[in-house]
C-alpha positions in Angstrom: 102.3 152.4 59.8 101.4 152.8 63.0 99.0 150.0 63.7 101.7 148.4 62.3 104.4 148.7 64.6 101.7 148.6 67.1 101.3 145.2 66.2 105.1 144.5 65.8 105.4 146.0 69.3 102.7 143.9 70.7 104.7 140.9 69.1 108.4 142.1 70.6 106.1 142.3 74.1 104.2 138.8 73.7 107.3 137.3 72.4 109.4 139.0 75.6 106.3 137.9 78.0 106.1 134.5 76.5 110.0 134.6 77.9 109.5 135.9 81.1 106.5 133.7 81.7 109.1 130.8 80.6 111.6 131.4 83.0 109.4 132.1 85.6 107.8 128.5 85.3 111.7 127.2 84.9 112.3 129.4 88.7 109.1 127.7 89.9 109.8 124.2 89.0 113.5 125.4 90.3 111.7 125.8 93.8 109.4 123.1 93.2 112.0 120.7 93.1 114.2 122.7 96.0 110.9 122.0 98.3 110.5 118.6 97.7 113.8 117.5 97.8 115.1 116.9 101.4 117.5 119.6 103.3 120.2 117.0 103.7 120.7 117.2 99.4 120.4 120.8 99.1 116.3 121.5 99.6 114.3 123.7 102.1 113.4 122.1 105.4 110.0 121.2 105.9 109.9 123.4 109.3 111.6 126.5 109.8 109.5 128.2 113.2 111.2 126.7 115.8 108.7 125.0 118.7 107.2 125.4 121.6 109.8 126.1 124.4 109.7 124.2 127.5 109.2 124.5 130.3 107.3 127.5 130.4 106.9 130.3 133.0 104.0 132.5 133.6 104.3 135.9 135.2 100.6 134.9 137.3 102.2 131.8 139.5 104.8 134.4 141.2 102.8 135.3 143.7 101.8 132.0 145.2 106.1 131.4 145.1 106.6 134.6 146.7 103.6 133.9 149.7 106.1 130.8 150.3 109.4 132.3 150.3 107.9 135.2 152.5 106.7 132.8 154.8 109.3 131.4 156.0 107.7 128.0 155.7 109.2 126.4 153.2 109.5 122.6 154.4 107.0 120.8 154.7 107.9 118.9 158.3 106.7 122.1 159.4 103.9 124.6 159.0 102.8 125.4 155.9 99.6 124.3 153.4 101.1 123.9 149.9 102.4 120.6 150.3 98.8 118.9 151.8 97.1 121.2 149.4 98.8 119.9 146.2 98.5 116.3 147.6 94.4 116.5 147.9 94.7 118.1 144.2 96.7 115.9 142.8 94.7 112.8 144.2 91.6 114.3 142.9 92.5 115.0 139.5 93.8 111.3 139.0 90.9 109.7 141.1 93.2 108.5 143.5 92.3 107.6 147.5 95.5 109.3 148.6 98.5 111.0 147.4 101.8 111.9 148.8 104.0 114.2 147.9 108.3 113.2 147.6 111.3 114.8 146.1 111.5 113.1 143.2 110.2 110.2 140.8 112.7 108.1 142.0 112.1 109.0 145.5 109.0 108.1 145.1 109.7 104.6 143.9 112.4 104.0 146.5 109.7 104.2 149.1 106.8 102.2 147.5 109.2 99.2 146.7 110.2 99.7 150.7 106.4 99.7 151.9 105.2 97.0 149.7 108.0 95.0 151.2 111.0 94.9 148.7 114.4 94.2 150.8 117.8 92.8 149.9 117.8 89.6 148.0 114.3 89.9 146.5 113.4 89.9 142.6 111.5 92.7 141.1 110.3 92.3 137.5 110.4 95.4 135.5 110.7 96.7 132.0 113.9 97.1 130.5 112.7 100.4 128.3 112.8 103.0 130.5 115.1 105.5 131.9 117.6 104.2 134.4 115.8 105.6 137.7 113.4 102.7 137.6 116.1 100.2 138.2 118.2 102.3 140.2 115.3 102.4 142.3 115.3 98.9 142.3 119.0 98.4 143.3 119.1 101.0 146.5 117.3 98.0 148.4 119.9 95.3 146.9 117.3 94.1 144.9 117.4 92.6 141.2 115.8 93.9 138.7 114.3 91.3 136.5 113.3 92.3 133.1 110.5 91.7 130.8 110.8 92.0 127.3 109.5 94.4 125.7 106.4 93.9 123.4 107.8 96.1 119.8 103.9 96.8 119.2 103.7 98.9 122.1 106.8 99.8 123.2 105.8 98.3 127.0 106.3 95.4 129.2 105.3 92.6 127.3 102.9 90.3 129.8 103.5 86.9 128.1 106.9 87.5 129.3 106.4 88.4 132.5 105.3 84.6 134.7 108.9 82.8 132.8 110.5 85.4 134.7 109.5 84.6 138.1 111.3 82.9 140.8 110.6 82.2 144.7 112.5 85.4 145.4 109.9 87.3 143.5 108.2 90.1 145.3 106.8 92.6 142.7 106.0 93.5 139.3 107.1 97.2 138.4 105.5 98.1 134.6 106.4 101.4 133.1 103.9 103.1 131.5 106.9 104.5 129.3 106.4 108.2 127.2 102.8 107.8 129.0 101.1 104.7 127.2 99.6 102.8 129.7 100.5 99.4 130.0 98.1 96.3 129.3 97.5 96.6 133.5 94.8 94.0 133.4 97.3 90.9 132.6 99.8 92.5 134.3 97.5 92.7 137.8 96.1 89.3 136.9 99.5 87.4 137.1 100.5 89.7 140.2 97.5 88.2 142.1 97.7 84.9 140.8 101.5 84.8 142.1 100.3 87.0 145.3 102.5 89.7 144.1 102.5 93.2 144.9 102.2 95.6 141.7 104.0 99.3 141.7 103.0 101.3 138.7 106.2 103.9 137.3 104.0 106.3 136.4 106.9 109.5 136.2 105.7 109.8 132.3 102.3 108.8 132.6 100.5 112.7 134.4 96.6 111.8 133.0 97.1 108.5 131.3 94.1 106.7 131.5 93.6 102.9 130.8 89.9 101.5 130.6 88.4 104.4 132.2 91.1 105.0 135.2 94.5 107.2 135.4 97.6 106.0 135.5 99.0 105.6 139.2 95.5 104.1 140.6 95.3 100.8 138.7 98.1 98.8 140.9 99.0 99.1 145.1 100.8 102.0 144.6 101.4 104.3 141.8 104.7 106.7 141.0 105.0 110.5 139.4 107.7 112.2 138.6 107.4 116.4 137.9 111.0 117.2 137.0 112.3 119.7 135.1 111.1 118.0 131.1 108.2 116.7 132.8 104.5 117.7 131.3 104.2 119.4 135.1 107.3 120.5 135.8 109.1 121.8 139.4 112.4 121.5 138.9 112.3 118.4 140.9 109.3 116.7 142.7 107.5 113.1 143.0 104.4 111.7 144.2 103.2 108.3 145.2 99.4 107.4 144.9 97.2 104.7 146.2 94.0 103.6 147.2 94.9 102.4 150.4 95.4 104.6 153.7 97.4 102.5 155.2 99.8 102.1 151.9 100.1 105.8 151.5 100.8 106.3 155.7 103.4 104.0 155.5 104.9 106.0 152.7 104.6 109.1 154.2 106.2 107.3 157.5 109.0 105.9 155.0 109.4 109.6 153.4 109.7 111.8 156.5 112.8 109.7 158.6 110.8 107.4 159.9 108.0 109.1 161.7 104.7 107.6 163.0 101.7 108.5 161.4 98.2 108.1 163.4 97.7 104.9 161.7 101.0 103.7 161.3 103.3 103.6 164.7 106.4 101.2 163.8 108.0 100.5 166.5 107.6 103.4 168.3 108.4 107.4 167.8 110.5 106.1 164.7 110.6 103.4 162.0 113.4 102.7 159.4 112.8 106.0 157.0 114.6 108.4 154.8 114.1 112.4 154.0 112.7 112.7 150.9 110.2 115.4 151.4 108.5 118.1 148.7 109.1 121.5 149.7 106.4 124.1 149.5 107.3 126.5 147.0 107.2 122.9 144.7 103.9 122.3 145.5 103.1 125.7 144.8 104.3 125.7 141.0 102.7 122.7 140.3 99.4 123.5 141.3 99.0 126.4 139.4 99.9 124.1 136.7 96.7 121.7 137.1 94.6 123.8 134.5 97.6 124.2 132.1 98.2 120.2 132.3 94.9 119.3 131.8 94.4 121.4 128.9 97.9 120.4 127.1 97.2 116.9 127.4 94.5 117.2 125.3 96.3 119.3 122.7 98.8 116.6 122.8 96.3 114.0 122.1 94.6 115.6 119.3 98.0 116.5 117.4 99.1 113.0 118.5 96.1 110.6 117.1 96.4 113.3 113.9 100.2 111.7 113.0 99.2 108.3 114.0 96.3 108.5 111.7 98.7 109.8 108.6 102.1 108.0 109.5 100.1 104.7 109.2 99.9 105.3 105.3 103.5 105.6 104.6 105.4 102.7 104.1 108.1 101.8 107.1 106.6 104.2 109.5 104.3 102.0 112.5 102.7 104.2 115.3 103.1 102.6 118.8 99.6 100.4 119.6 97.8 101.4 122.9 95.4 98.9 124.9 92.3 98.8 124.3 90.5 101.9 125.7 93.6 103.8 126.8 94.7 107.2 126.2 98.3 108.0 126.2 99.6 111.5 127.0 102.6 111.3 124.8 105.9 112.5 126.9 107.3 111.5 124.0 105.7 110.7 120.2 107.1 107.3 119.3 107.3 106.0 115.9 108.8 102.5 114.6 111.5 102.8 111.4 111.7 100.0 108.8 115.0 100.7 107.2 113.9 98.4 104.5 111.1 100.7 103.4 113.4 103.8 102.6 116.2 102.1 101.0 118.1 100.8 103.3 118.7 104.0 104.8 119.9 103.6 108.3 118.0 104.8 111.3 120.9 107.1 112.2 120.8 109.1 108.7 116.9 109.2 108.9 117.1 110.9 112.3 119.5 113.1 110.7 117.8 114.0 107.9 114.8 114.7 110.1 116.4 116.9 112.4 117.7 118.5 109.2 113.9 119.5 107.9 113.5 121.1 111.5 112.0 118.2 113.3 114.3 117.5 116.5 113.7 113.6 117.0 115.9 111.0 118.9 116.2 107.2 119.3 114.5 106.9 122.9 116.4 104.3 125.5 119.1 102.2 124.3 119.9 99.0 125.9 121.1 100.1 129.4 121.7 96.4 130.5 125.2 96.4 128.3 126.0 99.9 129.4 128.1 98.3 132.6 125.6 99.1 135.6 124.5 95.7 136.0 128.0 94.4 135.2 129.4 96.8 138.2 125.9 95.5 140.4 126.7 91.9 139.6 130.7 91.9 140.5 130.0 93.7 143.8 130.5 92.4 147.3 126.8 93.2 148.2 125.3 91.4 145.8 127.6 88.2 145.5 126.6 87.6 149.2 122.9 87.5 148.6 122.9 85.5 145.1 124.5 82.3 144.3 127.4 83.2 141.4 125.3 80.5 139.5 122.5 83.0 139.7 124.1 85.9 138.6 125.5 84.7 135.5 122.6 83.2 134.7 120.6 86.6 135.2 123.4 88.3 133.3 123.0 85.9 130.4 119.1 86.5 130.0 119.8 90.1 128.7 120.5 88.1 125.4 116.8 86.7 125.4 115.5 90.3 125.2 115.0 90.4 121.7 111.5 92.1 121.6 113.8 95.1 123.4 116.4 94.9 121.6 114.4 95.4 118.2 112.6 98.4 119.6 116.5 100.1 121.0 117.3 99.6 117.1 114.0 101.0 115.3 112.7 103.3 117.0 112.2 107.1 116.4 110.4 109.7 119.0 110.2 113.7 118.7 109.6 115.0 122.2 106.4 116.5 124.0 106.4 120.4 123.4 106.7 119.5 119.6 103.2 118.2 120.2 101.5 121.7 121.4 102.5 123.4 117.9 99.5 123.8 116.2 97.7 121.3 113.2 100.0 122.8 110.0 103.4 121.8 112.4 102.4 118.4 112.2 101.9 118.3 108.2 105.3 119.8 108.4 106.2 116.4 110.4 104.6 114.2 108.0 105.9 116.1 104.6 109.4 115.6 106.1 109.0 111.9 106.4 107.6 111.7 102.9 109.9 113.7 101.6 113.1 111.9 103.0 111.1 108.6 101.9 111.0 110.4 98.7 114.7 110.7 98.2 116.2 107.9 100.7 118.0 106.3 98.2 120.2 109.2 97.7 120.4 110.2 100.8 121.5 106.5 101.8 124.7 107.0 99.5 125.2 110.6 100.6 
């Protein structure tokens, strides 16, 4: 009897296990399914740690601040050392002749177009994907910018587009190395000195981007950096312009500090035509105790950069941005090019939702700025109706329309910002099982 309810006992238990072990595998599949199915429909999102924060502050570059402050030298038309310092870094690390420091990116380019000889009623071609400070630049010497198209491989000025776009009032060619990919420089410089044009690289995303075996901001006459405050070396604000040519970079630093002389470049006496647009110490001092930081980041970056290009390549709709041959990018932003077509139908808008919805922050980059009214505002004003024909300007106002390389990348593309790039290897799966996952289910989230 009582191995016999022993055994009925054992059967009650098994029976009640065999339950248990049921609904268990019911509660896993439950969460199975919850995982894999996006968080716009109900699911878990992919990433849930938050990111990197930026920018970031260490305790040990307070002291070199404080020396500064303490000082009492804190501009640089003075006394001081941080400013040169920085400049001879800076130039070192990018293999550059000379540097000089400015207030800003756009600072920066304001006075290389001036030295290289950009004045009202010139034509500078440029690219039309960037942010607006590169034509701004542009327009503060009543000159117009002339755009490129952009080449939808690689998300840069597009160089068989570039000599169409050339007129006799031509005096530059401005590429972008946009999000820090380096632009295809050699057919770029190769129409520039065919057409005896001077070349002035935006380099303001581009800290360590290399092309062929050179940095960024060394491979035109003059290059451009910008170190504000979402910048990969960030002061607040701050610029640079870089060259391999002392007289180029005296001229700028003439150009930069009101006008002064330099010893090899007098004007036209004491002072030359000039604005103030000078780095103050205490800048220079943050961003050179970010050097090591930089240079370490970028290759963080770069690893966790070529891992998603090397996985996002597999899955349908999704094209990684193509580089030049032998360049490394330094990824201020990750770019990625969306095929609606592949997930459904599912419009870029609800993608980018349903990414940011799995914990993976992302945006559409630039739009296209030319429709924004800027260049209907430039076109209509006094200034410029003196120095072009009307003829002209409704003619350059019509060639927006021919943009179409641009105007497909506005529409397609996706990009997650820089610090989501210093999270370590498992935050990228979390990128990629996102996108699969919202491929997954993208017909259901296109009717949701």
């Amino acid at each position: 009897m009582k191995n016999q309810l022993s055994r009925r006992g054992f059967i009650r238990a098994a029976t009640a296990a065999s339950a248990a072990l049921s609904w268990l595998g019911a509660r896993r599949s439950a969460f199975a399914a919850d995982a894999d199915k996006p968080a716009l429909l109900g699911g878990k999102p992919a990433h849930s740690g938050g990111w990197p924060t930026w920018p970031e502050w260490r305790e040990a570059w307070e002291s070199g601040v404080l020396k500064v402050l303490r000082s009492g030298k804190w501009c640089r038309a003075g006394a001081g050392e941080e400013v040169p310092n920085f400049e001879k870094g800076w130039a070192q690390l990018l293999g550059a002749k000379r540097c000089l420091a400015t207030a800003s990116g756009t600072t920066a380019l304001i006075t290389s177009l001036y030295v290289m000889g950009v004045d009202a009623g010139d034509e500078v071609i440029t690219s039309p994907y960037t942010f607006s400070a590169t034509y701004n630049a542009i327009l503060t010497h009543k000159a117009l910018p002339v755009f490129a198209d952009t080449d939808p491989a690689t998300l840069t000025m597009d160089p068989a587009s570039i000599e169409s776009r050339i007129t006799e009032r031509t005096r530059a060619i401005l590429p972008v190395h946009i999000y820090g990919m380096p632009c295809d420089m050699d057919a770029i410089n190769a129409i520039a000195k065919k057409r005896n044009l001077a070349v002035i690289e935006d380099a303001c995303q581009a800290w360590l981007g290399e092309y062929k075996g050179r940095k960024c901001g060394v491979l035109g006459d003059l290059g451009c950096f910008s170190f504000q405050n979402s910048k990969h070396i960030p002061a607040g604000e701050g610029g640079a312009v870089t060259g391999m040519s002392d007289e180029l970079v005296d001229r700028c630093y003439s150009f930069h500090n009101c006008g002064r002389s330099t010893p090899t470049f007098k004007g036209t006496g004491c002072f030359t035509r000039g604005g103030n647009f000078r780095m103050q110490h205490f800048q220079a001092s943050i961003l050179m105790s970010q050097f090591d930081k930089l240079v370490k980041e970028t290759e963080v970056r770069r690893a966790n950069a070529d891992y998603l290009g090397a996985n996002l390549k597999e899955i349908a709709g999704i094209t990684p941005v193509r580089l030049p041959e032998n360049s490394r990018a330094v990824w201020h932003l990750y770019p990625m090019r969306y095929d609606a077509a592949q997930f459904n139908g599912l419009p870029r808008g609800k993608f980018m939702a349903a990414l940011s919805a799995e914990g993976i922050p992302c945006s559409g980059g630039y739009s296209e700025q030319y429709n924004d009214g800027m260049f209907d505002e430039t076109i209509a004003s006094r200034g410029y109706k003196r120095l072009w024909s009307d003829e002209r300007l409704k003619a350059y106002r019509e060639s927006f329309k021919e943009l179409k390389g641009n105007k497909q990348v506005c529409e397609t593309t996706v990009a997650i910002s820089q610090n989501i790039l210093l999270a370590d290897r498992s935050c990228m799966d979390h990128i990629l099982a996102a996108i699969r996952k919202i491929q997954a289910h993208s017909a259901e989230l296109a009717k949701a």
